[in-house]
N, CA and C atoms as an extended XYZ file, in Angstrom:
501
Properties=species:S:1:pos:R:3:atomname:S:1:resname:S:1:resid:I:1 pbc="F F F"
N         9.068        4.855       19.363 N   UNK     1
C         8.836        5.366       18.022 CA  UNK     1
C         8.316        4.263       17.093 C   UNK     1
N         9.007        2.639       17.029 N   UNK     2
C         8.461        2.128       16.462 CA  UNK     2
C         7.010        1.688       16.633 C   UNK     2
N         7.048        1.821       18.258 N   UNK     3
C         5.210        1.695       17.949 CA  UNK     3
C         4.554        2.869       17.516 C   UNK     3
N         5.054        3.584       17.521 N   UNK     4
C         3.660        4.424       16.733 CA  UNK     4
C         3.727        4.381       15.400 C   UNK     4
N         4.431        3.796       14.768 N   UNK     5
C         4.558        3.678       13.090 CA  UNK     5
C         4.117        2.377       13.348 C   UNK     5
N         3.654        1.060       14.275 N   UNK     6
C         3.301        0.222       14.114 CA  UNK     6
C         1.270        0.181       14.339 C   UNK     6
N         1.261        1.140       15.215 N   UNK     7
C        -0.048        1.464       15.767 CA  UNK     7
C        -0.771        2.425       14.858 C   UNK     7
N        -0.489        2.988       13.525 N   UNK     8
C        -1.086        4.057       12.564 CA  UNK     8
C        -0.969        2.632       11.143 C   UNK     8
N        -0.328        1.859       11.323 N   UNK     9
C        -0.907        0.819       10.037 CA  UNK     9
C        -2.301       -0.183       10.778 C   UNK     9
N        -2.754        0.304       11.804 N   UNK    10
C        -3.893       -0.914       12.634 CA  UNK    10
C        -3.483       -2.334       12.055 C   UNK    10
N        -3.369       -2.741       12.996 N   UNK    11
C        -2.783       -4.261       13.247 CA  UNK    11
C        -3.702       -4.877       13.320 C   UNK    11
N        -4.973       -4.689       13.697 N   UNK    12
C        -6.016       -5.408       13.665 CA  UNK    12
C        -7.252       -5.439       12.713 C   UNK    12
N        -6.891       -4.248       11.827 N   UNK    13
C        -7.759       -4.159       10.436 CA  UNK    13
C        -7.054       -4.907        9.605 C   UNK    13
N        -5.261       -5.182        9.622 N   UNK    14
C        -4.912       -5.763        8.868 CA  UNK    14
C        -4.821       -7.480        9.109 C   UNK    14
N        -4.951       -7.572       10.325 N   UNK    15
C        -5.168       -9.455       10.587 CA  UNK    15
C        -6.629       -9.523        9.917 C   UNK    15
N        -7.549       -9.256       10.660 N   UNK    16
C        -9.139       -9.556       10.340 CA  UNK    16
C        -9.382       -9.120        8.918 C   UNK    16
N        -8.257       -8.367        8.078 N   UNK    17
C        -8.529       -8.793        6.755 CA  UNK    17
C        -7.786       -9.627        6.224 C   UNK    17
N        -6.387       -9.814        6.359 N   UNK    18
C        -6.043      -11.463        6.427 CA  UNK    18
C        -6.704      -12.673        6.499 C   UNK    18
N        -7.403      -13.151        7.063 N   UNK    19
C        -7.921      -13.484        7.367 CA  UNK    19
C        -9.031      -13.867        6.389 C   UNK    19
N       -10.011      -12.614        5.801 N   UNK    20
C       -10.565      -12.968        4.157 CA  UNK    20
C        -9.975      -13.246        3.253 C   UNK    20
N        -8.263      -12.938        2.804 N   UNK    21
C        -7.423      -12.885        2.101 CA  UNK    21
C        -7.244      -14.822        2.069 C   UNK    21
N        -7.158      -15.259        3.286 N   UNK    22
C        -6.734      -16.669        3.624 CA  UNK    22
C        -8.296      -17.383        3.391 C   UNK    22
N        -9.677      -16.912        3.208 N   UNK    23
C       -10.700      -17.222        3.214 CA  UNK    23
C       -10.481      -17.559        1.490 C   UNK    23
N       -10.379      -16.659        0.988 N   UNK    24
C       -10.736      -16.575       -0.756 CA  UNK    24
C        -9.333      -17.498       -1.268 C   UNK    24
N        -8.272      -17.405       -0.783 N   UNK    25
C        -7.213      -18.211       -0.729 CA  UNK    25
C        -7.470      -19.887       -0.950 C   UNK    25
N        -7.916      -19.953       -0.024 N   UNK    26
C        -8.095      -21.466        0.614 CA  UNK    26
C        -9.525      -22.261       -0.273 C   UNK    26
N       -10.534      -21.198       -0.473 N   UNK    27
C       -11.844      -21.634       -0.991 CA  UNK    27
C       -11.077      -21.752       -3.025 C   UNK    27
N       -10.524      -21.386       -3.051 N   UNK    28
C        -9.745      -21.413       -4.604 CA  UNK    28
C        -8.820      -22.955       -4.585 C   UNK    28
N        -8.065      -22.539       -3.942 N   UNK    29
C        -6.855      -23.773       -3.687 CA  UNK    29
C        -7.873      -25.019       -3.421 C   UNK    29
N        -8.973      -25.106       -3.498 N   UNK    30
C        -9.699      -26.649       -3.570 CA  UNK    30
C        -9.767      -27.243       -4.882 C   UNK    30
N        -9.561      -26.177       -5.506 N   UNK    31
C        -9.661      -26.581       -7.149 CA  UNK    31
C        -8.634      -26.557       -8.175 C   UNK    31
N        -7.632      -25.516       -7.181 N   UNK    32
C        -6.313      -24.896       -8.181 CA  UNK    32
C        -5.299      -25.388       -7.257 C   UNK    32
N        -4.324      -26.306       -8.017 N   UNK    33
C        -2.820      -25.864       -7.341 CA  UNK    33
C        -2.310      -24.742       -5.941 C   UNK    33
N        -1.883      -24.894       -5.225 N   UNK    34
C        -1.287      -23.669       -4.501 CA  UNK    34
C        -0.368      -23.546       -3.364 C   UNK    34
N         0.851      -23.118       -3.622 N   UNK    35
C         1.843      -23.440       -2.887 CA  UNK    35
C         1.988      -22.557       -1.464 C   UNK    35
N         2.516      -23.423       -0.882 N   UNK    36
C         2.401      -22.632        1.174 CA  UNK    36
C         3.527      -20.970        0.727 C   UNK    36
N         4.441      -21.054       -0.404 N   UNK    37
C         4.829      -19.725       -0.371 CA  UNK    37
C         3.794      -18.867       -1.376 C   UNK    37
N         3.359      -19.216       -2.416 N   UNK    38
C         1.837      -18.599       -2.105 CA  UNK    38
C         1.269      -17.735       -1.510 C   UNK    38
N         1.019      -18.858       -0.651 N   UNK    39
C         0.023      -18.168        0.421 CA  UNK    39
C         0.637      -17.099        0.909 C   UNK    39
N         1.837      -17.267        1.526 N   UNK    40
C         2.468      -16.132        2.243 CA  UNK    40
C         2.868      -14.819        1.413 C   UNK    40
N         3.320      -15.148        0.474 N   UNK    41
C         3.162      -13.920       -0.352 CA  UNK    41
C         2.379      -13.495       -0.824 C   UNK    41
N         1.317      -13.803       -0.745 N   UNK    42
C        -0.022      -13.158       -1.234 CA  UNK    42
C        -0.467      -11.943        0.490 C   UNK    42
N        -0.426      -12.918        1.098 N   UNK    43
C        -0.752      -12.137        2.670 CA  UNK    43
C         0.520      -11.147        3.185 C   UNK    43
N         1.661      -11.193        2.689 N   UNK    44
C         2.857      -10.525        2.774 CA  UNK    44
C         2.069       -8.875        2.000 C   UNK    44
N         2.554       -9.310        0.678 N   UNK    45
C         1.567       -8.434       -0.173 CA  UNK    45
C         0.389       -7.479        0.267 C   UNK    45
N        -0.641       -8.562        0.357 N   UNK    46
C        -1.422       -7.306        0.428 CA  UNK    46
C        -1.904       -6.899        1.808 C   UNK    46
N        -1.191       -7.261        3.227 N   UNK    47
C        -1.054       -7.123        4.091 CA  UNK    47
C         0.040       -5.355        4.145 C   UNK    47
N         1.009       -5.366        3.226 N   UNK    48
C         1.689       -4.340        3.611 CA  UNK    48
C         0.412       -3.017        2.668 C   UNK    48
N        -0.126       -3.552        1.463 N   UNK    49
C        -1.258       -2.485        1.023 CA  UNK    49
C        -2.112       -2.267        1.924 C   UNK    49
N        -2.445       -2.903        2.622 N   UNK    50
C        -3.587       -2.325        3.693 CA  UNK    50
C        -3.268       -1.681        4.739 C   UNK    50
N        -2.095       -2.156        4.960 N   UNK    51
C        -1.114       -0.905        6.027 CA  UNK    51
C        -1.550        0.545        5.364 C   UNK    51
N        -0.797        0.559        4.240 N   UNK    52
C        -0.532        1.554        3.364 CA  UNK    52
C        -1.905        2.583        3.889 C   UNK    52
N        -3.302        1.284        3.191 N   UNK    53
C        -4.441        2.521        3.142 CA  UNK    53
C        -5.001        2.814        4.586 C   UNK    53
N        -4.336        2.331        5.517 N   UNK    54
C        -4.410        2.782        7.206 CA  UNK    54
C        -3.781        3.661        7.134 C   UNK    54
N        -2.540        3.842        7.013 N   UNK    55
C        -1.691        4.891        7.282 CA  UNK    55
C        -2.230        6.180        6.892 C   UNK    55
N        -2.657        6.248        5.588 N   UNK    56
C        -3.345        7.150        4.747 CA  UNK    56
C        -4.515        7.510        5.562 C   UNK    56
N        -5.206        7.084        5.565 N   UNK    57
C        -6.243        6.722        6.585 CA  UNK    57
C        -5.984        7.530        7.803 C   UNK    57
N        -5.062        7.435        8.789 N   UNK    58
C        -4.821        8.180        9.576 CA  UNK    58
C        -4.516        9.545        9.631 C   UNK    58
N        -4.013        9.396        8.101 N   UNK    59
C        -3.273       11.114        8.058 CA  UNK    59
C        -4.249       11.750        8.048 C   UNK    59
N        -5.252       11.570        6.812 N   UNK    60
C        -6.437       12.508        6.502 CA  UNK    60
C        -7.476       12.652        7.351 C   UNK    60
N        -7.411       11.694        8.375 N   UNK    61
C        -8.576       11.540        9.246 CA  UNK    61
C        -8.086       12.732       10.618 C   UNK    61
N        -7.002       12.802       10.702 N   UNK    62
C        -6.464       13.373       12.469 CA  UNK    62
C        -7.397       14.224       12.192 C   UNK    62
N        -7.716       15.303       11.264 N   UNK    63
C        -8.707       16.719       11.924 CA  UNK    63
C        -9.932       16.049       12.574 C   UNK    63
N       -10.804       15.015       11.949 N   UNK    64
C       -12.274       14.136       12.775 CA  UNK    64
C       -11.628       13.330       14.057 C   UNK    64
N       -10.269       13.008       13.755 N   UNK    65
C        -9.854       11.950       15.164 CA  UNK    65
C        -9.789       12.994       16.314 C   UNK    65
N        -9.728       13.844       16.164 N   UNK    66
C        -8.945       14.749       17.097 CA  UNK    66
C       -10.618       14.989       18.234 C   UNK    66
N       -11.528       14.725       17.610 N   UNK    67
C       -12.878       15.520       18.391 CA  UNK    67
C       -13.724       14.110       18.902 C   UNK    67
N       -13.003       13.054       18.889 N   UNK    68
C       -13.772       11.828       18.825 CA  UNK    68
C       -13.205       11.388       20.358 C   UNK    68
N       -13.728       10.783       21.171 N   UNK    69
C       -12.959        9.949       22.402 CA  UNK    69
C       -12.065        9.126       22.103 C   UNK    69
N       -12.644        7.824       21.265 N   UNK    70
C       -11.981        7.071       20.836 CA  UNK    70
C       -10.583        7.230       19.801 C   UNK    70
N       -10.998        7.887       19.083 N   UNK    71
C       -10.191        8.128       18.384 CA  UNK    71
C        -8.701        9.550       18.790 C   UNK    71
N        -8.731       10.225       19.407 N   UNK    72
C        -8.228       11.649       20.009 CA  UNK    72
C        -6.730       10.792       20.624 C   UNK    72
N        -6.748        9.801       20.838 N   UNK    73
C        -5.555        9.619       21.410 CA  UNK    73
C        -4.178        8.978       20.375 C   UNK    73
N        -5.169        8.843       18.842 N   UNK    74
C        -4.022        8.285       17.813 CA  UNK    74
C        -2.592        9.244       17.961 C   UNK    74
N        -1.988        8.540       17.433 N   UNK    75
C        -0.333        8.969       17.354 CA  UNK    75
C        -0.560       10.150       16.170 C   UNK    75
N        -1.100        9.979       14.948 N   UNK    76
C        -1.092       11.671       14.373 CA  UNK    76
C        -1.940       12.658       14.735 C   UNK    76
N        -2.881       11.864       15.422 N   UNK    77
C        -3.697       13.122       16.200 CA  UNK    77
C        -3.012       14.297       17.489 C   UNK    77
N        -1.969       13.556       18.143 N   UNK    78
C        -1.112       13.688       19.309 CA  UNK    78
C         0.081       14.383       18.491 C   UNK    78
N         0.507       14.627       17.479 N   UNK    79
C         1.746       15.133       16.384 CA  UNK    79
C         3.187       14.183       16.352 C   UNK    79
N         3.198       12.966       17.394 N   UNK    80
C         3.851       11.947       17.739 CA  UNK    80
C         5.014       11.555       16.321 C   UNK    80
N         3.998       11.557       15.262 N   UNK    81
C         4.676       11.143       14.395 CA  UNK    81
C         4.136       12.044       12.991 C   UNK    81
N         5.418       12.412       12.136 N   UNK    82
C         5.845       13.539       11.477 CA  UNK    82
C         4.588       13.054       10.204 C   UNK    82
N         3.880       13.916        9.340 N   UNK    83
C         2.736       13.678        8.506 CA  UNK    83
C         4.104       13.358        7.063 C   UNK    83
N         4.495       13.725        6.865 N   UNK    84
C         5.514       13.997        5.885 CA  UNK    84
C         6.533       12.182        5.314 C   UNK    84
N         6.614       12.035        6.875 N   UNK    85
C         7.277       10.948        7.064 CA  UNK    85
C         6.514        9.507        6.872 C   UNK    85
N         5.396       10.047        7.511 N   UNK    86
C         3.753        8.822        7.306 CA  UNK    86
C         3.639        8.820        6.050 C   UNK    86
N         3.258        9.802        5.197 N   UNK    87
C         3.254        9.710        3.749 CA  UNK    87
C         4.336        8.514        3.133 C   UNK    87
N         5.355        8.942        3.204 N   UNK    88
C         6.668        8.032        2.913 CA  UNK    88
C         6.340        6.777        3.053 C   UNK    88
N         5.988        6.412        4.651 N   UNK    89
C         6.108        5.175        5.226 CA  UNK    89
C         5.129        4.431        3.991 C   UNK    89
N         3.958        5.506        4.112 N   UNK    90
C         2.515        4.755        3.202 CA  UNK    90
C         2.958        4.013        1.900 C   UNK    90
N         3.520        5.103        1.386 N   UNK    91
C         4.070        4.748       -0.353 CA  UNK    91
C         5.091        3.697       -0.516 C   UNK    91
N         5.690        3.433        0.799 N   UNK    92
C         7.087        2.354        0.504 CA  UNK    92
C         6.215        1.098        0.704 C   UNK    92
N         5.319        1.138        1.555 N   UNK    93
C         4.537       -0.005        1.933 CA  UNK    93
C         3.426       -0.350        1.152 C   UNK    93
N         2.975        0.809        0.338 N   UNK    94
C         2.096        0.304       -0.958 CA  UNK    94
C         3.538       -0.231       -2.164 C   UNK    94
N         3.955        0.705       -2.767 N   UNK    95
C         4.652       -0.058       -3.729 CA  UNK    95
C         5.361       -1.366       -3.134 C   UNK    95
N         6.012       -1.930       -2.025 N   UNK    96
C         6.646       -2.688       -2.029 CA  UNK    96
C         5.520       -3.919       -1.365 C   UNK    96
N         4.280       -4.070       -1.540 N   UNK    97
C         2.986       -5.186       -1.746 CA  UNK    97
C         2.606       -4.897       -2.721 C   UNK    97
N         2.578       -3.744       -3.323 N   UNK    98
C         2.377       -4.413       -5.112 CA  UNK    98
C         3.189       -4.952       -5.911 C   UNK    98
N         4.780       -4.813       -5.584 N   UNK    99
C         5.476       -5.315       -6.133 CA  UNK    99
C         5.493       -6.388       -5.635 C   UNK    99
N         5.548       -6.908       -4.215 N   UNK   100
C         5.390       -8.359       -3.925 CA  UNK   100
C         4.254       -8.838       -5.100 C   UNK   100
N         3.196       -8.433       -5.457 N   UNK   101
C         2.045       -9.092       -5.468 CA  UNK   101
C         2.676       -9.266       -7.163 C   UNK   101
N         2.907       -8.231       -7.771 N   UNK   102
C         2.925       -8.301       -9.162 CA  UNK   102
C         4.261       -8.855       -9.542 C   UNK   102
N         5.442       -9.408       -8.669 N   UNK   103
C         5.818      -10.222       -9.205 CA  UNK   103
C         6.221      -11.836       -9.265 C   UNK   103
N         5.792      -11.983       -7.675 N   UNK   104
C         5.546      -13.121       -6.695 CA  UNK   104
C         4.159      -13.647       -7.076 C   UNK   104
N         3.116      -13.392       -7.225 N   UNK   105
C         1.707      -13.797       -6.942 CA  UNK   105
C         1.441      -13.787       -8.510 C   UNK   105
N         1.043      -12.476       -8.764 N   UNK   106
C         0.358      -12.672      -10.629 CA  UNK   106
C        -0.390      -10.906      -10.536 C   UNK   106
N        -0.117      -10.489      -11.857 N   UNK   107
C        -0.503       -9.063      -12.114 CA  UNK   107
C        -2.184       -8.803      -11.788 C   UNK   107
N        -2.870       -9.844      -11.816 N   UNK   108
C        -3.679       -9.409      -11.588 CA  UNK   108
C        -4.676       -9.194      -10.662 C   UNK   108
N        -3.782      -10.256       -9.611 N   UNK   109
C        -4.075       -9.606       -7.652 CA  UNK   109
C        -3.139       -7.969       -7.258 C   UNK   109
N        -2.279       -7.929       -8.433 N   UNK   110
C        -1.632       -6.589       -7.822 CA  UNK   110
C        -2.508       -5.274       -8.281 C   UNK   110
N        -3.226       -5.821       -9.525 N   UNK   111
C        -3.730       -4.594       -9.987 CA  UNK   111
C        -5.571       -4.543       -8.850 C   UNK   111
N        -5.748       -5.546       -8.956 N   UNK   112
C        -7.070       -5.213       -8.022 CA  UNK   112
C        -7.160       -5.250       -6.745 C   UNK   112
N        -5.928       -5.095       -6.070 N   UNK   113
C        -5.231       -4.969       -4.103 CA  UNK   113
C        -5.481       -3.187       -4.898 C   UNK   113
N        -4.618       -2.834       -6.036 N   UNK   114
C        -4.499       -1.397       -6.526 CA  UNK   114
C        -6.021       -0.531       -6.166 C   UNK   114
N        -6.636       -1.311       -7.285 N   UNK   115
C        -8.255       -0.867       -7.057 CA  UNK   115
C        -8.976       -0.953       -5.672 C   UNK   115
N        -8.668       -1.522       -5.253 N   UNK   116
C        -9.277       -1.554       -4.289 CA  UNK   116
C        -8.423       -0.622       -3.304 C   UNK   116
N        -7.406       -0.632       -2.714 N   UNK   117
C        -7.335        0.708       -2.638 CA  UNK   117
C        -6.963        2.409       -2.635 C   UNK   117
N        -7.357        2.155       -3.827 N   UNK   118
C        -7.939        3.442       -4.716 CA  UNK   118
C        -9.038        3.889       -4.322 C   UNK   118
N        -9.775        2.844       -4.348 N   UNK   119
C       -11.522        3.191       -3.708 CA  UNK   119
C       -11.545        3.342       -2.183 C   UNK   119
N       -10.379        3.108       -1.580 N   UNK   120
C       -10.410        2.771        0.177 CA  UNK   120
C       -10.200        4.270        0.342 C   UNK   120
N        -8.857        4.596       -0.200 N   UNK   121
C        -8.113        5.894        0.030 CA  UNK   121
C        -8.941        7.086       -0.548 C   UNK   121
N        -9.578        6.931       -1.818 N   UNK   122
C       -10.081        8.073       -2.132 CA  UNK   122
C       -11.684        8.474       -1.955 C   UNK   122
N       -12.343        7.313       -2.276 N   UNK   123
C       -13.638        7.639       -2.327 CA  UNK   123
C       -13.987        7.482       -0.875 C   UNK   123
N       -13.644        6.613       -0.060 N   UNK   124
C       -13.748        6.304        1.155 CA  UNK   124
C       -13.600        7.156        2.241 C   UNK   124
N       -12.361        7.155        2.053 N   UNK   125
C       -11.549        7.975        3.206 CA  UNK   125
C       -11.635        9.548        3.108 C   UNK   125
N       -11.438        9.857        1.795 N   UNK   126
C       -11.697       11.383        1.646 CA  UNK   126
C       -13.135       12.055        0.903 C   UNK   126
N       -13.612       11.513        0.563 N   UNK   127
C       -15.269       11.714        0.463 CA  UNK   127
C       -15.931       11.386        0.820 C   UNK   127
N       -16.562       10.028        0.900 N   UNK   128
C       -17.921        9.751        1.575 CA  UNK   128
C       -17.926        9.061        2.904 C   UNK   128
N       -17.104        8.849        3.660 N   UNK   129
C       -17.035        9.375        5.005 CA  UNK   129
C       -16.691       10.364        6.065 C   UNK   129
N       -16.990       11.525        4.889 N   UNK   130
C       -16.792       12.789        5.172 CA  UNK   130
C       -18.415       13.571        4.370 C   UNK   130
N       -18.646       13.032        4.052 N   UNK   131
C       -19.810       13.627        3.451 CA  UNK   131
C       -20.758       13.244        2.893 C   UNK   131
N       -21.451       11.764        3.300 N   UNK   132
C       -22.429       10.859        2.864 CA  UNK   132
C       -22.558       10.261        4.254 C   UNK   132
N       -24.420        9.756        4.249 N   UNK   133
C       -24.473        8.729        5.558 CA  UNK   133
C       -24.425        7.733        4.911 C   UNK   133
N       -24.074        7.054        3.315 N   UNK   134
C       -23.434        6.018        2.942 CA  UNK   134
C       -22.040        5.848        3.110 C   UNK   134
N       -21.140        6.169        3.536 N   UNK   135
C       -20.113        6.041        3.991 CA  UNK   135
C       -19.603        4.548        4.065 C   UNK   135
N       -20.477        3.912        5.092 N   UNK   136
C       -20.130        2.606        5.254 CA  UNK   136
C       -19.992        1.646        4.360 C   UNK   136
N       -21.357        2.255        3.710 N   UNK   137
C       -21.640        1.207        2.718 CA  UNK   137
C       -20.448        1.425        1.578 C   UNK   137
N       -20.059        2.132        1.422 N   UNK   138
C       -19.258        2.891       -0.378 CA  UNK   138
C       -17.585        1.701        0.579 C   UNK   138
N       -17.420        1.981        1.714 N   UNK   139
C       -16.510        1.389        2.479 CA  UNK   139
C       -16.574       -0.007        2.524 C   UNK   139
N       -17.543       -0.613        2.303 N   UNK   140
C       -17.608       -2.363        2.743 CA  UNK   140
C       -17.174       -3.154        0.935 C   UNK   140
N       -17.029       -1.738        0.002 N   UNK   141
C       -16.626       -2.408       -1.622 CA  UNK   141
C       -15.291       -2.481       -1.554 C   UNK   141
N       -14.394       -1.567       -0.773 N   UNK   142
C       -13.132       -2.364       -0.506 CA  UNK   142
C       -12.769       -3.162        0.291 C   UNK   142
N       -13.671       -3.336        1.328 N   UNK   143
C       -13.940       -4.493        2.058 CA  UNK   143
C       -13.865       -5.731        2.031 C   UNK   143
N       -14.671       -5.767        0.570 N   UNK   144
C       -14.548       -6.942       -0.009 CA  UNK   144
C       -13.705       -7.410       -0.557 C   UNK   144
N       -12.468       -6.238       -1.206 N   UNK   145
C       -11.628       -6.785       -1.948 CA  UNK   145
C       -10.518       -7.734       -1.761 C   UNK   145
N       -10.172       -8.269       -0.172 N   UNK   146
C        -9.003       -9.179        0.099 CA  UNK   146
C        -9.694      -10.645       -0.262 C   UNK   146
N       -10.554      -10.893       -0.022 N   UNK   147
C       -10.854      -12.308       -0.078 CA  UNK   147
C       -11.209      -12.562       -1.765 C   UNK   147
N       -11.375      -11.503       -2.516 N   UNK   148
C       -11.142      -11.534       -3.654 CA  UNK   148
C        -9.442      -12.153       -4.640 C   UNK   148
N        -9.029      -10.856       -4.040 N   UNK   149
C        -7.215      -11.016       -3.701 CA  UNK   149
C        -6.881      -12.578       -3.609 C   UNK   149
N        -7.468      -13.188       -2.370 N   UNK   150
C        -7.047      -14.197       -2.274 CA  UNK   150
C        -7.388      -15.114       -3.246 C   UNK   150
N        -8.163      -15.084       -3.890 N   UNK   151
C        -9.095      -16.021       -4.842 CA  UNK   151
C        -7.909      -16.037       -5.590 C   UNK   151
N        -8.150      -14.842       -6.804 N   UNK   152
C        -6.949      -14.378       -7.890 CA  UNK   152
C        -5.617      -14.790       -7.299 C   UNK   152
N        -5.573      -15.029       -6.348 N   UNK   153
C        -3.847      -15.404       -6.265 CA  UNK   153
C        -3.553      -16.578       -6.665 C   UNK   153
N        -4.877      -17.753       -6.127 N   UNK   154
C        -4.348      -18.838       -6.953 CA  UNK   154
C        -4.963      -19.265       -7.687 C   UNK   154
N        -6.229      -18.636       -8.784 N   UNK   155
C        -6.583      -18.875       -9.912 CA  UNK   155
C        -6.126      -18.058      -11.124 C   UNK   155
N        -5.777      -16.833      -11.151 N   UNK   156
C        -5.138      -15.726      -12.203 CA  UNK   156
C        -6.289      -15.706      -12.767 C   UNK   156
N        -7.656      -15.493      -12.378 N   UNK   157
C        -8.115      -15.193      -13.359 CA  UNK   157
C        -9.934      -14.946      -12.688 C   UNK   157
N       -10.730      -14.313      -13.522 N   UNK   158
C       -12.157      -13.611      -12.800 CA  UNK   158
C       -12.655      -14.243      -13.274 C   UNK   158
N       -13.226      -15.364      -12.279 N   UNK   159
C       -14.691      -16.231      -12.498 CA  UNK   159
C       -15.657      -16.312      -11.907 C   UNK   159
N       -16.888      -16.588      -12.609 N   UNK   160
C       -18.254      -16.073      -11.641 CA  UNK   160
C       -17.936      -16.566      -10.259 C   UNK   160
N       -17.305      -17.569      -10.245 N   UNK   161
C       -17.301      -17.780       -8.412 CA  UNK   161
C       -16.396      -16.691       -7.810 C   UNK   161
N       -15.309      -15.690       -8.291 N   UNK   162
C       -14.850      -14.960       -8.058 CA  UNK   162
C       -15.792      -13.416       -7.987 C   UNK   162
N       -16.725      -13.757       -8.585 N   UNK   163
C       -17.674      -12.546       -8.775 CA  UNK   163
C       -18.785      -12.635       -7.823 C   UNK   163
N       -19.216      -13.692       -7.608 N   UNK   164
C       -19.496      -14.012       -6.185 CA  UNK   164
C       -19.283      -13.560       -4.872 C   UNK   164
N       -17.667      -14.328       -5.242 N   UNK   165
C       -17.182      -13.805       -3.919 CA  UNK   165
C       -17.077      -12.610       -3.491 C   UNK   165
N       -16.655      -11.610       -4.174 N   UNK   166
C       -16.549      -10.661       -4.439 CA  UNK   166
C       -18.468       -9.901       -3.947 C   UNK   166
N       -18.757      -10.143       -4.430 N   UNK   167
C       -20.644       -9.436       -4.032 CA  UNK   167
C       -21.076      -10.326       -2.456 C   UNK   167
């Protein structure tokens, strides 16, 4: 059971975005202060939000997973694990990385992990990869947002090199 509540947050969307999170992190911390718990709470953080917008992700997706090869064998596609309960899981694991973020890190990596996804979960997931061949593209703007994340964690604040990074 626990793997399938471990296998519907993708473990590997959430390292390989780690990963930018520790990119925008590290490219900041050359200039700013930044402590090794920091770091970890920043990747604690918005590591459990990106769970979140997987999970989500999975729920709304099982009717397209279900007709796909690849995809047909997920755990909510299979009824493995309860939709009701996934919801739950989603929301404890978003609020409790924004609350890491907004009170460990600084309000304003919690509010734009928020935005970002907002845009993952809604525009993404339930519109335009359901009904645009931009899909990908509308998808690669929350994409961008961890290594952003990481920036803001140890500067608090949006600067053109953050706007940069960010584009």
């Amino acid at each position: 059971m626990l793997k399938s509540y471990l296998s519907i947050t993708k473990p590997g969307i959430i390292f390989g975005n780690l990963i930018s999170v520790a990119a925008g992190f590290f490219l900041a911390a050359k200039s700013e202060p930044a402590s090794l718990m920091l770091f970890l709470t920043t990747l604690a953080g918005v590591g459990l939000v990106i769970a979140s917008g997987c999970v989500v992700n999975n729920i709304f997706d099982r009717d397209i997973d279900q007709k796909m090869a690849r995809t047909q064998n997920r755990e909510t596609v299979k009824g493995n694990i309860n939709i009701d309960v996934a919801f739950v899981y989603a929301l404890a694991m978003l609020l409790l990385g924004t609350a890491l973020l907004f009170q460990l890190v600084n309000p304003l990596s919690a509010v734009v992990v928020l935005l970002g996804y907002v845009y993952y979960v809604f525009f993404y997931t339930m519109w335009y990869k359901r009904n645009s061949v931009y899909g990908t593209l509308v998808g690669s703007i929350s994409g961008a947002v961890p290594p952003l994340v990481g920036y803001l964690a140890v500067t608090n604040f949006i600067s053109l090199e953050a706007i940069l990074l960010f584009t």
